[in-house]
C-alpha positions as CSV (number, residue, x, y, z in Angstrom):
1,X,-47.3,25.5,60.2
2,X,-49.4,23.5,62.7
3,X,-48.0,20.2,63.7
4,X,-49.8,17.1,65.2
5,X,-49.4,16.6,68.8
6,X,-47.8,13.3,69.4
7,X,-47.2,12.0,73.0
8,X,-43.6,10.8,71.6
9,X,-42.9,13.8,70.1
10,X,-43.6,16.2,72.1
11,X,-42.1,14.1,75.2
12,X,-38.6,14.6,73.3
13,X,-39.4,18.2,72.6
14,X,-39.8,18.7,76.3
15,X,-36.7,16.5,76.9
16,X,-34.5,18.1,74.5
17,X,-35.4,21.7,75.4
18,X,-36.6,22.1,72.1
19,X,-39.9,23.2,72.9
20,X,-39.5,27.0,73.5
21,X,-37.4,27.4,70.6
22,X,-37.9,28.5,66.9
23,X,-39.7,26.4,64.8
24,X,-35.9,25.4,62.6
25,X,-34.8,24.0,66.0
26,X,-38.3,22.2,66.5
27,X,-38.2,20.9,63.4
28,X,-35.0,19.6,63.1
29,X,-35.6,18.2,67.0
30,X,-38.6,16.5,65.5
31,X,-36.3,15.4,62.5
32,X,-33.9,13.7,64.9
33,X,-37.0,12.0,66.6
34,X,-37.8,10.0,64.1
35,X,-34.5,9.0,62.8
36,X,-33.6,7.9,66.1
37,X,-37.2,5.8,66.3
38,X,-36.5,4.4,62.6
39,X,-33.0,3.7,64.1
40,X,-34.5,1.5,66.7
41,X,-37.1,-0.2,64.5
42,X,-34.1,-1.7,61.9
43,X,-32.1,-2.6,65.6
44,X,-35.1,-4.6,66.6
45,X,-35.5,-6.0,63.4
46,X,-32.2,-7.5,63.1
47,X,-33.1,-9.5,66.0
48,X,-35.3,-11.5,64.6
49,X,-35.2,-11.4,60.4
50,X,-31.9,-11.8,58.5
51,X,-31.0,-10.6,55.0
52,X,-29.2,-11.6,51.7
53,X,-27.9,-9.0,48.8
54,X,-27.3,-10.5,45.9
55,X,-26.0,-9.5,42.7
56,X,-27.5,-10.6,39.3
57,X,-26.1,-10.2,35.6
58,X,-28.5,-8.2,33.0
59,X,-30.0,-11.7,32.1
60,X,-30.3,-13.3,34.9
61,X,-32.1,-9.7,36.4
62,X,-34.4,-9.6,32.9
63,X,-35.3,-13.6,34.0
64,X,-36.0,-12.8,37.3
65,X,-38.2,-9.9,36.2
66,X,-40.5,-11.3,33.7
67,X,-40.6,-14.8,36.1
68,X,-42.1,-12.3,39.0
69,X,-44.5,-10.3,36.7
70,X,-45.8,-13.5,35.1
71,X,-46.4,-14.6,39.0
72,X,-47.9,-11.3,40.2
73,X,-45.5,-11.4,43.2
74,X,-42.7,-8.5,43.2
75,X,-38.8,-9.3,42.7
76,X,-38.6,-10.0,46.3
77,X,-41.5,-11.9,46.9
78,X,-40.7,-14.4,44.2
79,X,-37.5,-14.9,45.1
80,X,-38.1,-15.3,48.5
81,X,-40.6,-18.4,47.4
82,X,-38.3,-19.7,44.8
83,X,-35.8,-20.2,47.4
84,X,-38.2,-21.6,50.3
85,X,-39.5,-24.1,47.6
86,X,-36.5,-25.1,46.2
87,X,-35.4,-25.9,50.2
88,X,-38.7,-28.1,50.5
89,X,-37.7,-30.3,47.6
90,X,-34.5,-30.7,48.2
91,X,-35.9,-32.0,51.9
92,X,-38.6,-33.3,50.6
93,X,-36.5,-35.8,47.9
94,X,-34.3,-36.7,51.0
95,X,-30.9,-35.6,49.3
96,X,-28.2,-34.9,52.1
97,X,-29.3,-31.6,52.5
98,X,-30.2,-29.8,55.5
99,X,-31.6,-26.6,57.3
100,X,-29.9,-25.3,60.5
């Protein structure tokens, strides 16, 4: 199997030792790599975006679903918008609400 040389990579390969070695033990080296880099990615993320995980009854799911496909936006998406707008209003009709 011929692999892709990428400066990352291979640095780690060299770092690790794993160079010399069969290609399991490369491939499981390179394996590690990337975990480790997707590791740091989500780290770095966390730092600046923030998540919610919420749950939805069958109906509720079903609303949400056909609501999004009607919209052309994905679950997410329109979620994400129904919230932000709903925040707007609220602000924008000057109810004791506020953003923090």
């Amino acid at each position: 199997m011929r692999t892709k040389i990428t400066t990352g990579v291979y640095s780690y390969l060299v770092s690790t030792g794993a160079i010399n070695q069969s290609q399991d033990v490369i491939e499981k080296a390179i394996r590690e790599y990337w975990n480790m880099r997707k590791l740091e990615s989500k780290k770095r993320k966390k730092l600046t975006e923030h998540s919610f995980t919420v749950s939805y009854t069958k109906n509720e799911h079903a609303l949400i679903e056909q609501a999004a496909k009607e919209s052309k936006l994905s679950r997410t998406r329109f979620i994400k918008e129904a919230a932000l707008l709903y925040v707007s209003i609220i602000a924008h009709l000057g109810e004791n609400f506020s953003v923090e």
